[in-house]
C-alpha positions as CSV (number, residue, x, y, z in Angstrom):
1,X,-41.4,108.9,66.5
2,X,-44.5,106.4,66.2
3,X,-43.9,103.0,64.8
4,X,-46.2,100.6,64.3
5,X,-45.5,96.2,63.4
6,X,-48.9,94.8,61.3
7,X,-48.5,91.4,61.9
8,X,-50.8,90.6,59.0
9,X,-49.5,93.1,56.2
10,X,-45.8,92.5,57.4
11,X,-45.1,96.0,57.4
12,X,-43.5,98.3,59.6
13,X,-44.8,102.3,59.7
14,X,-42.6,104.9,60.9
15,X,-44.3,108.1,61.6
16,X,-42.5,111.4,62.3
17,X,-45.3,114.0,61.9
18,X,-48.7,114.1,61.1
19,X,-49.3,111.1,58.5
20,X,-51.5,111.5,55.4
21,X,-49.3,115.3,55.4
22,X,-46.7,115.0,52.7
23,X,-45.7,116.6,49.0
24,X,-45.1,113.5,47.1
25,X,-44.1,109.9,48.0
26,X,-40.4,107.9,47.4
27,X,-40.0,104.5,46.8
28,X,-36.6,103.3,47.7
29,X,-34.5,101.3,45.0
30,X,-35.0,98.0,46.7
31,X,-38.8,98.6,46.4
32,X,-39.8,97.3,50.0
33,X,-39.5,100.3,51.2
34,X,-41.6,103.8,51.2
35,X,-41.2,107.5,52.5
36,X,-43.8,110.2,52.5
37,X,-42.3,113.2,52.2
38,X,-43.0,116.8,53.5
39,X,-40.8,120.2,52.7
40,X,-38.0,117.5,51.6
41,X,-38.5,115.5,55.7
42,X,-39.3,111.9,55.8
43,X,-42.7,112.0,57.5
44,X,-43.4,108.8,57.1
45,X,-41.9,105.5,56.3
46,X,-43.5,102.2,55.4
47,X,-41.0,98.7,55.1
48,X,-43.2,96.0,53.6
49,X,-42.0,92.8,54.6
50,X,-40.2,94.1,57.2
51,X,-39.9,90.4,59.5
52,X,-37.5,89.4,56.4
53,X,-35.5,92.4,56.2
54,X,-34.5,95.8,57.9
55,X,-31.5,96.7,55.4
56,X,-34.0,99.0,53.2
57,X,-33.9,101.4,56.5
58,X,-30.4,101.6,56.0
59,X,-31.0,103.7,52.6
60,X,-33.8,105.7,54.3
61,X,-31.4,107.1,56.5
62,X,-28.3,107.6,54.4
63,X,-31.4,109.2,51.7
64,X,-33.1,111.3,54.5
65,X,-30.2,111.9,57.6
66,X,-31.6,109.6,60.1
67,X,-29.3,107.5,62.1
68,X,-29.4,104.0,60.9
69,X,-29.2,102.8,64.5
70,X,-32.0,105.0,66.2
71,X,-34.4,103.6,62.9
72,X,-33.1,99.8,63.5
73,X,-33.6,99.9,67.0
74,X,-37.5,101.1,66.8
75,X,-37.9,99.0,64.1
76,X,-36.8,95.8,66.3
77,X,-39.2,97.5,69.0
78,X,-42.1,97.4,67.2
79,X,-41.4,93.6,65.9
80,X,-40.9,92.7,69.5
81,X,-44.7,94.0,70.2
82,X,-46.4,93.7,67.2
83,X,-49.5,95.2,66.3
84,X,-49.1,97.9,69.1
85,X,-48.1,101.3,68.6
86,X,-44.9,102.6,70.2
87,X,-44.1,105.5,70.7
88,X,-39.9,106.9,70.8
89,X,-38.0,109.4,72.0
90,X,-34.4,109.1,70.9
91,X,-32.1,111.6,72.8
92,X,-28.6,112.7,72.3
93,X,-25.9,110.1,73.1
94,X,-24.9,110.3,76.6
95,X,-21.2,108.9,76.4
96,X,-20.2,111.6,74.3
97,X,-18.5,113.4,77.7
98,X,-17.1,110.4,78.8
99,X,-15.3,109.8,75.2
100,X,-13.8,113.2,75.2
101,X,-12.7,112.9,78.9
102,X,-10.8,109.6,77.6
């Protein structure tokens, strides 16, 4: 996934595919937040005031099946290094051997 701070607009954008590619656009209830979406995927998402507040991701992912963590933690990413574009690869978790060994 991309993600991407603007520092002036005070928005965060999440970008999964190709962006400007999607079948109609959501806006969440809370309003802050919105999600492009193509063949019922979350392509993209935009948080506006996102240095206030994060918990709008929290419906994105409940809404869409992302994990809330993995969106939270590229979210605080792209805050850290604003107006830069990251880019993350979020893999499977790697204790799930070590919990079953338990």
């Amino acid at each position: 996934m991309k993600v991407d701070y603007d520092s002036e607009g005070r928005s965060l954008l999440f970008e999964f595919g190709e962006f400007g590619k999607d079948d109609h656009v959501e806006e969440m209830a809370t309003g802050e937040c919105i999600v492009w979406v193509l063949d019922g995927h979350a392509n993209s998402i935009q948080l506006l005031d996102a240095d206030r507040d994060l918990k709008p991701l929290d419906e994105v992912a409940e809404r869409f099946d992302f994990d809330k963590l993995e969106l939270r933690a590229a979210a605080l990413a792209a805050l850290a290094a604003p107006d830069r574009e990251i880019t993350i690869e979020v893999g499977a978790q790697r204790l799930l051997g070590a919990a079953e060994a338990a």
